[in-house]
C-alpha positions in Angstrom: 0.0 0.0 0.0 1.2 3.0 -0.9 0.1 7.1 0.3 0.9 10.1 -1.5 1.0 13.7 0.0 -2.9 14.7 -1.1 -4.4 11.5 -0.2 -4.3 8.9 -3.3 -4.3 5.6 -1.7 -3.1 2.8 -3.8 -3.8 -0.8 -2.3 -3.2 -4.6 -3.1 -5.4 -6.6 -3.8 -5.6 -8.8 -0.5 -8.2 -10.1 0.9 -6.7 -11.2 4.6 -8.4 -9.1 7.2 -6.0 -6.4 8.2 -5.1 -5.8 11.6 -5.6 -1.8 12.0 -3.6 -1.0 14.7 -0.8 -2.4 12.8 -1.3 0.1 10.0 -1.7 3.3 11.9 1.9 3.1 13.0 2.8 4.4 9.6 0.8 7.8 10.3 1.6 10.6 13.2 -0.8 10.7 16.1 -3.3 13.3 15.5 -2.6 16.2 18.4 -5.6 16.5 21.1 -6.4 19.9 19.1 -7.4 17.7 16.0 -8.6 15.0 17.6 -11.3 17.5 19.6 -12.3 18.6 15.9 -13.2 15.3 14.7 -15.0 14.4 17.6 -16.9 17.5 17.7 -17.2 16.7 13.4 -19.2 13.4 14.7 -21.1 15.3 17.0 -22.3 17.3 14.6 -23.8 14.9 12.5 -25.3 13.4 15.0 -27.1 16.5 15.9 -28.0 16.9 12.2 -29.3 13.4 12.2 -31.9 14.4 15.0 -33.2 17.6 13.8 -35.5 17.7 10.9 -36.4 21.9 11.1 -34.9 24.3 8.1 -35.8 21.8 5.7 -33.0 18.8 7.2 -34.0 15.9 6.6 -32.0 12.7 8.0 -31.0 8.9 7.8 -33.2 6.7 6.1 -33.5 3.2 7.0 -35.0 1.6 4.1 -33.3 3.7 1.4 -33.0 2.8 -2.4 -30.4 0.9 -3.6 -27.0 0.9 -3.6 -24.7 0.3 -0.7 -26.0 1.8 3.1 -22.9 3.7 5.2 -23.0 0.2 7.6 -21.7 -2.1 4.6 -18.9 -0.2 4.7 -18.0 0.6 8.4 -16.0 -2.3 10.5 -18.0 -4.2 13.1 -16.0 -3.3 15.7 -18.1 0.2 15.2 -18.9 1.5 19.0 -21.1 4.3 17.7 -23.0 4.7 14.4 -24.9 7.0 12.9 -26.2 7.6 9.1 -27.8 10.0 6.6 -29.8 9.1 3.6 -31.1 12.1 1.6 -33.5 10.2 -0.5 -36.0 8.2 2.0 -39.0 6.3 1.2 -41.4 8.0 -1.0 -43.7 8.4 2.2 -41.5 9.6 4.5 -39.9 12.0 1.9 -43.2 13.8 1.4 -43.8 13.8 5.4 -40.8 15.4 5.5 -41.2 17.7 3.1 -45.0 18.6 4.4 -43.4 19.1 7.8 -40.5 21.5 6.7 -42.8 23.8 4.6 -44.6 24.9 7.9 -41.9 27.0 9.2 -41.3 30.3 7.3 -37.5 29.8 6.8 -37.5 26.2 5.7 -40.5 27.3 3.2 -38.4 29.5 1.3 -35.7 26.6 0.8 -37.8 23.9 0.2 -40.6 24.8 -2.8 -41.2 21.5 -4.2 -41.2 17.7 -2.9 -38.2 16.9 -4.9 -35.9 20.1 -3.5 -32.6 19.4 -2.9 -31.3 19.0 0.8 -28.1 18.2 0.2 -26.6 21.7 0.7 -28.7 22.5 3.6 -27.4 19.4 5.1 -23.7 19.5 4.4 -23.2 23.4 3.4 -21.3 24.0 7.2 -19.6 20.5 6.9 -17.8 21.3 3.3 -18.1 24.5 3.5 -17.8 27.9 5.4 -15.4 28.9 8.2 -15.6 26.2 10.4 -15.9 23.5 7.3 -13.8 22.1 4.9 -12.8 25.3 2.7 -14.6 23.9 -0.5 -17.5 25.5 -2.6 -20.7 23.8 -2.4 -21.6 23.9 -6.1 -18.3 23.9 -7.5 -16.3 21.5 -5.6 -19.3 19.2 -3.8 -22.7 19.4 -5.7 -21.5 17.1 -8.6 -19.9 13.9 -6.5 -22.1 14.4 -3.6 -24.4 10.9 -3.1 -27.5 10.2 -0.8 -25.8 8.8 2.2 -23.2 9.5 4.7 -22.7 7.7 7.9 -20.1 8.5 11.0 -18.7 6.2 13.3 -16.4 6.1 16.4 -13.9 3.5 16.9 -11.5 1.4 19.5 -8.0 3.6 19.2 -6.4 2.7 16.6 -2.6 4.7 16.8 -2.6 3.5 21.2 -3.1 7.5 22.1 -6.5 6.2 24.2 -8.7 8.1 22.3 -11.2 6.8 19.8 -11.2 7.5 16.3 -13.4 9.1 14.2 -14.5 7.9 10.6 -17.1 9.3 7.8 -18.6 7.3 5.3 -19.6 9.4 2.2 -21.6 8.3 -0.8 -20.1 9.5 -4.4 -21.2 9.4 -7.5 -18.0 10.5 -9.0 -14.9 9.3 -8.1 -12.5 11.5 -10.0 -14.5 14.7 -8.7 -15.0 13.4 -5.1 -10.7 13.1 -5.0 -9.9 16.3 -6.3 -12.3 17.8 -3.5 -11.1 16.0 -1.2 -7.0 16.7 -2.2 -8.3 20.5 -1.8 -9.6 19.5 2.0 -6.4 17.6 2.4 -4.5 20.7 1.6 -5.9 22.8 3.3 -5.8 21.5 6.5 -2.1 21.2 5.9 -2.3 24.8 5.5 -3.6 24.8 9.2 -1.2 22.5 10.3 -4.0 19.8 10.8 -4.4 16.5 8.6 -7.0 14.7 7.0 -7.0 11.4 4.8 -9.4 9.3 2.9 -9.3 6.2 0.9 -12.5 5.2 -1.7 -14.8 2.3 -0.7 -17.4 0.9 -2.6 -19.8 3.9 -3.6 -18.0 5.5 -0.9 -14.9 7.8 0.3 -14.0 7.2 3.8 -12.5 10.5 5.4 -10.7 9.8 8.6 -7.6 12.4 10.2 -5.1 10.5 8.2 -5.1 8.5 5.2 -3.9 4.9 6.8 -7.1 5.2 9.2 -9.5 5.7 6.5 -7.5 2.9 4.3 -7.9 0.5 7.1 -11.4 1.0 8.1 -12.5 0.8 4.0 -10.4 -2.5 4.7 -11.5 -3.9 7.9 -15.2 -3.0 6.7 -14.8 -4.9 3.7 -14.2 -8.0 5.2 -16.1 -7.8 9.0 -18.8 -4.9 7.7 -21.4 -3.4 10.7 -23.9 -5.5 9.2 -23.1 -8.8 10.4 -22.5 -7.5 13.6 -25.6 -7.3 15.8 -26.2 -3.9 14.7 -29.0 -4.9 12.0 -31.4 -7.3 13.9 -31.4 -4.1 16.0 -32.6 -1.7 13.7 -34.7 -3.9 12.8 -36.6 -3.3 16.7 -37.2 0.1 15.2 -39.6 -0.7 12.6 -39.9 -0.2 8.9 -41.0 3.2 8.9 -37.7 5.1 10.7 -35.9 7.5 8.3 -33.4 7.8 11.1 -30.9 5.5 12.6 -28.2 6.1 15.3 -26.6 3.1 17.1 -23.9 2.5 20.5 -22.7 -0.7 21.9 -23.0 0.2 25.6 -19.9 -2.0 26.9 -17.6 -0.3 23.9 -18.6 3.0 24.6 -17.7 2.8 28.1 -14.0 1.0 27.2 -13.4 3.7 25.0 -13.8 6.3 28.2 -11.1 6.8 30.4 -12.3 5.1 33.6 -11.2 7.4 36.0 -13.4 10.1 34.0 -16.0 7.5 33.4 -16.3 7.1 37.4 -15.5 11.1 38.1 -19.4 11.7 36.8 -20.8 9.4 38.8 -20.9 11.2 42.0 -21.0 8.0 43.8 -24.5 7.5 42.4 -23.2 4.0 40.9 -22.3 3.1 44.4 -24.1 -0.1 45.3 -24.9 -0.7 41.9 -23.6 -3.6 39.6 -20.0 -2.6 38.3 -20.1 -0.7 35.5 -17.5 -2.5 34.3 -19.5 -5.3 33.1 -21.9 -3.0 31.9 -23.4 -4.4 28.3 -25.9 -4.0 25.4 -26.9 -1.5 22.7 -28.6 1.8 22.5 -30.7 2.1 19.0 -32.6 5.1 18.0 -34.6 6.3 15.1 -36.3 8.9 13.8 -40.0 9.0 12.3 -41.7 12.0 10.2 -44.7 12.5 9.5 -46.5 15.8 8.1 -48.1 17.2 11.9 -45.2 15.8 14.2 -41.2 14.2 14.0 -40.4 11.5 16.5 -37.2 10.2 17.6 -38.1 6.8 19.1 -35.1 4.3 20.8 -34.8 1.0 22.6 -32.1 -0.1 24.6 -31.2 -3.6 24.1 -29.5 -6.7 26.5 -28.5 -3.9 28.8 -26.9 -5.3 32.4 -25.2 -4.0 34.6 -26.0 -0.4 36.7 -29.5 -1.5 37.4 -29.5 0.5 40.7 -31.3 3.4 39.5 -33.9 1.6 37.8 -35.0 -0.7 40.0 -38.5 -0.2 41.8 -41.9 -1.4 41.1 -44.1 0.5 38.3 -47.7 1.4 38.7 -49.9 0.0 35.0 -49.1 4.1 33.5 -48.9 7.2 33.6 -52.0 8.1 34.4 -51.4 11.6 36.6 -50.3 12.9 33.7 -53.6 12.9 31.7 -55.3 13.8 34.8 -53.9 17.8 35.1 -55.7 20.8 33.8 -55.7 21.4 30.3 -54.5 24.9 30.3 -51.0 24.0 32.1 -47.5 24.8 30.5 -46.1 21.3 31.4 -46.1 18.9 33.3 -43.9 15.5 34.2 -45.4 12.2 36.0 -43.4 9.3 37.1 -43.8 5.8 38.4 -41.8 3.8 40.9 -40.0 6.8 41.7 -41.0 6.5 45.5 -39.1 3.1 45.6 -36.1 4.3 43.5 -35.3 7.6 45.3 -35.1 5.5 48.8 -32.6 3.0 46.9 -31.0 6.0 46.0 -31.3 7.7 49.4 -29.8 4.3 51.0 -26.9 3.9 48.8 -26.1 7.8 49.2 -26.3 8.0 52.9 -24.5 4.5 53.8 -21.4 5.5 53.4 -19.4 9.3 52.8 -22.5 10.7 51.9 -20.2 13.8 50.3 -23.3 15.7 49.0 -24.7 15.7 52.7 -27.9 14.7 51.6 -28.7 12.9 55.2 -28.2 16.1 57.2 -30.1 18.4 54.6 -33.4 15.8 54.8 -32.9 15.2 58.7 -33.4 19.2 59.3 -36.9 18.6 57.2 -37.8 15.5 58.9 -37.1 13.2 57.0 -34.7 10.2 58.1 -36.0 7.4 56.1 -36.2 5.6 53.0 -39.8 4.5 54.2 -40.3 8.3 54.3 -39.3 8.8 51.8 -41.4 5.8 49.9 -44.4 7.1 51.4 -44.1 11.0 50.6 -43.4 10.5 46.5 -45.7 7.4 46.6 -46.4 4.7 43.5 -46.5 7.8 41.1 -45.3 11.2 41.4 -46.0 14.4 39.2 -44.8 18.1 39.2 -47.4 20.6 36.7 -46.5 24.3 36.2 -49.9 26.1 35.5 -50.7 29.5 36.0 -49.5 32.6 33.9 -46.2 33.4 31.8 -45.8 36.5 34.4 -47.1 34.8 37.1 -46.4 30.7 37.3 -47.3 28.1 39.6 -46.1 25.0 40.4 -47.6 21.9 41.8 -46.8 18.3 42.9 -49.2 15.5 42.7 -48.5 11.8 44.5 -50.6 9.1 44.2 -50.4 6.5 47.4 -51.3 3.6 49.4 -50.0 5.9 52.2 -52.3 9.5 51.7 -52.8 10.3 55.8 -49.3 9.8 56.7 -48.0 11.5 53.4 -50.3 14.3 54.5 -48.6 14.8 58.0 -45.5 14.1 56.6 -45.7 17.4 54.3 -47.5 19.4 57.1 -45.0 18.9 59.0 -42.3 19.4 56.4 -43.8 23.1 55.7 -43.7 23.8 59.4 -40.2 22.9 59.6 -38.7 24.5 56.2 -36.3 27.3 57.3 -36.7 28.7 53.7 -39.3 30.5 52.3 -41.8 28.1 50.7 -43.6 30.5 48.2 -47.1 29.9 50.0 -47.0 26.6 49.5 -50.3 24.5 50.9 -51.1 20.6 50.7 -54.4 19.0 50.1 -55.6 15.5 50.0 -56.4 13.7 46.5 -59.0 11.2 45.5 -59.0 9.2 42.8 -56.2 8.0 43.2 -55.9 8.7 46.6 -52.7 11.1 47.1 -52.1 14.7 48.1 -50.9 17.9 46.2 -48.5 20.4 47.1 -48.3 23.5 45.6 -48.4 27.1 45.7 -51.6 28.2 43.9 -54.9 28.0 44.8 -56.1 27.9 41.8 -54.2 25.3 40.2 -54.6 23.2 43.2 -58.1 23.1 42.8 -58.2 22.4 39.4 -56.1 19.8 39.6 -58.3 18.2 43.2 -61.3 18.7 41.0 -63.4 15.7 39.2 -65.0 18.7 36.8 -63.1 21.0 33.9 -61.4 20.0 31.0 -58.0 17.9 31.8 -54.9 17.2 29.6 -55.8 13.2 28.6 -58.8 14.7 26.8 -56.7 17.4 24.6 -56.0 16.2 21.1 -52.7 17.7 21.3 -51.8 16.2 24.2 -52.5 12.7 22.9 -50.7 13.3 19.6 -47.6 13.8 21.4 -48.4 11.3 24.0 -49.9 8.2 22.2 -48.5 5.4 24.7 -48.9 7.4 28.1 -51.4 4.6 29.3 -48.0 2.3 29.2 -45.5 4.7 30.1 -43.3 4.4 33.3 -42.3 8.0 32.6 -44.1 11.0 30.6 -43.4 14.4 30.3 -45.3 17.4 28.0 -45.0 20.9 27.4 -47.0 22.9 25.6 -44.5 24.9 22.7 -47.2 27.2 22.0 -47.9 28.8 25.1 -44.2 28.6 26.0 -43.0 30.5 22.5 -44.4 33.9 23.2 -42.2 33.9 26.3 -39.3 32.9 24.7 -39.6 34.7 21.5 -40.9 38.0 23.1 -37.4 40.0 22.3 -36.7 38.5 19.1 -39.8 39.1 16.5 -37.8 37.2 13.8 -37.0 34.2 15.8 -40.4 33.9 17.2 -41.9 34.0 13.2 -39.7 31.2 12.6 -40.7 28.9 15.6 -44.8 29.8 16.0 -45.6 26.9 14.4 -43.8 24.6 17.0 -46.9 23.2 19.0 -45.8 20.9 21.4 -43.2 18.3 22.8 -43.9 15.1 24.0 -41.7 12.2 26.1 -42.5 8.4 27.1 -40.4 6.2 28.3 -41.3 2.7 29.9 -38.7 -0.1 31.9 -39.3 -3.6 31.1 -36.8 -6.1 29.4 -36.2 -3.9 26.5 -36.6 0.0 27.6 -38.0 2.0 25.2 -38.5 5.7 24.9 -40.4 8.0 22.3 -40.0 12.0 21.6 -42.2 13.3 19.7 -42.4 17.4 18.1 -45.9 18.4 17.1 -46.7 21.6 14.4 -49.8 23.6 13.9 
């Protein structure tokens, strides 16, 4: 194999599976100042991958035909992510439907079939922080319908994963002398970029022998035979999004001391995280009212501390609150899980003081603790922009002594609680804390209109009857608030209507989050 200045890449024909730390000893490290730029390159995509407003759209599952990014990519992948810019039929048109109701996407996007390539890829190629090439000129006539990033083991033994991007071309010959312009200038900024040409594909890596030996690797062990496609396949055949981690990888390619300097001792008690495995998948839906990023999480073990507790059948306080609120979150089994928490915090150092903080209000006690946030828990702001109010609602086996226990928790607060009262609740039996009267008593009575019974609520929401967790907030009474100094940016986001999450435990966690329009 042989490497020129500008990137040509000339190699045998061999079949033998390569060994790619054994070829990156023929290229410099990368410095920590380029290695931060190709990280923050992948992180970049990925946030491109999970927005779909300006007239973005993202990865496509199903595709046409022609190669995917993950026939390319090695197995030994520990994150993956990947674009298509020609989806399904449907899901083209959804997206295209959904773009066209924001004012600046509209402009951009004036027919079904508009091009989002350059919207997609303008900052990456071009532009200050990109690449230094012109998007017509120098990308427009090689560019295909698919990229994909991925992050790999270290491959040159500096501990720090690498960085790879899968590009689909349509003209070779064009795509290299773009890519020798990249090359050169980023010599010209005393950084360094390589890329070797796969099938359909360039792969751009910091140096040429990375990108050689993942177009290498990937041709003999590709992602798909690893067990990142029965995965995707989890998602459904509608997802025109796909982003992928292998849980155990990901946490081998942290330092450990900074993988255990986050924890804050919350992993304490907790299976090692060492032997932490399984896989993350997430995809992304559209559809002309709403855009959904839905995941699962797969043969996960390991740190099963946090998420252990019994779970009430759903969500159900949720759907119970006003109608008119801003937001509201609802949660079940969190009585049992913050007193694991509050156990494993206070057995030992207890550095964040948590024990001495809850003894001054009372509480000393896991049972307490149990009993206060009860089988569900939720927190509702109500009210007005200028004015808000917030709320509490429990739902428990326990409602007199949860009562005393927050009587006696007010009378004992050495801060100022904001007016805060507490009522009893039926059906389910609970209480509410909060500190309006008014939102108190809409939310204690039977009558007036509630948030289960609003159809925007339950188009974000579809599965809160199943949820474990659900949280909403309502975009268009929040907007006018946020927008109020900027007139242009609050054009641009008025049709944004509201934001939905679900998440439930079980043997395969799942989650969904899910952006309505007007």
């Amino acid at each position: 194999m042989s490497i020129n200045d500008v990137g040509q890449l000339s190699v045998p024909n061999n079949e033998g599976e390569p060994s790619i730390s054994d070829q990156m000893r023929e290229e410099a490290t990368l410095s920590p100042r380029d290695s931060r730029k190709w990280i923050g390159a992948a992180a970049a995509v990925a946030v491109i991958a999970g927005l779909a407003v300006g007239g973005v759209t993202l990865v496509n599952v199903l595709g046409g035909g022609g190669a995917q990014p993950e026939e390319v990519f090695p197995a030994n992948a520990i994150v993956f992510a990947k674009l298509d810019l020609s989806p399904s039929v449907g899901q083209k048109l959804a997206v295209y439907q959904f773009a066209r109701k924001f004012p600046t996407s509209r402009v951009k996007v004036t027919t079904e079939e508009s091009s989002i390539k350059e919207s997609t890829f303008g900052s990456i190629f071009t532009g200050d922080s990109g690449w230094g090439l012109d998007y017509k000129k120098d990308v427009e006539p090689w560019l295909g319908d698919r990229v994909g990033v991925g992050v790999f083991p270290d491959m040159d033994s500096d501990k720090k994963p690498e960085v790879g991007f899968a590009i689909a071309v349509t003209d070779q010959e064009a795509a290299k002398i773009a890519l020798d312009k990249v090359v050169s200038n980023a010599a010209k900024n005393k950084e360094k970029i390589g890329y070797a040409f796969a099938d359909g594909y360039v792969m751009v890596s910091d140096t040429t022998a990375k990108a050689a030996s993942l177009v290498r690797v990937g041709k003999v062990t590709p992602l798909t035979g690893s067990a990142y496609a029965a995965d995707v396949q989890k998602l459904g055949s509608e997802q025109i999004g796909v982003a992928w981690v292998d849980v155990a990888a990901s946490y081998k390619a942290v330092a450990q001391d900074q993988a255990s300097a986050d924890t804050l001792g919350l992993l304490e008690g907790a299976a090692d995280p060492k032997n932490m495995s399984g896989r993350l998948v997430v995809g992304l839906h559209a559809d002309p009212s709403f855009i959904e990023l839905s995941g699962k999480a797969i043969d996960i073990k390991g740190v099963n501390a946090l998420a252990k507790g019994d779970s009430a059948t759903g969500a159900g306080l949720i759907a119970s609150f006003p109608a008119d609120v801003f937001g509201a979150v609802s949660s079940t089994g969190l009585g049992k899980s913050v007193g694991t928490l509050y156990t494993s915090l206070t057995a030992s150092k207890d550095s964040m003081e948590i024990k001495p903080m809850l003894d001054a209000l009372g509480i000393d006690s896991a049972t307490q603790i149990e009993t206060l946030l009860g089988d569900e828990t939720g927190v509702v702001a109500g009210g007005t922009l200028d004015q808000p109010v917030f709320a509490v609602r429990t739902a428990t086996g326990e409602a007199d002594a949860a009562y005393a226990l927050v009587r006696r928790i007010l009378a004992l607060a050495e801060f100022d609680t904001g007016g805060a009262t507490v009522e009893k609740v039926q059906g389910p039996d609970g209480i509410v804390v909060g500190t309006g009267s008014g939102l108190i008593g809409a939310i204690t009575s039977q009558s007036g209109s509630k948030l289960g019974s609003t159809a925007t609520f339950t188009q974000v929401m579809p599965d809160v009857g199943q949820a474990d967790f659900a949280a909403y907030l309502s975009l268009a009474k929040l907007m006018p608030r946020l927008t109020g100094d900027n007139p242009s940016d609050a054009a641009s986001l008025e049709p944004l209507n509201a934001l939905g999450l679900t998440a439930t435990r079980g043997a395969e966690p799942a989650f969904r989050l899910r952006l309505s329009v007007r």
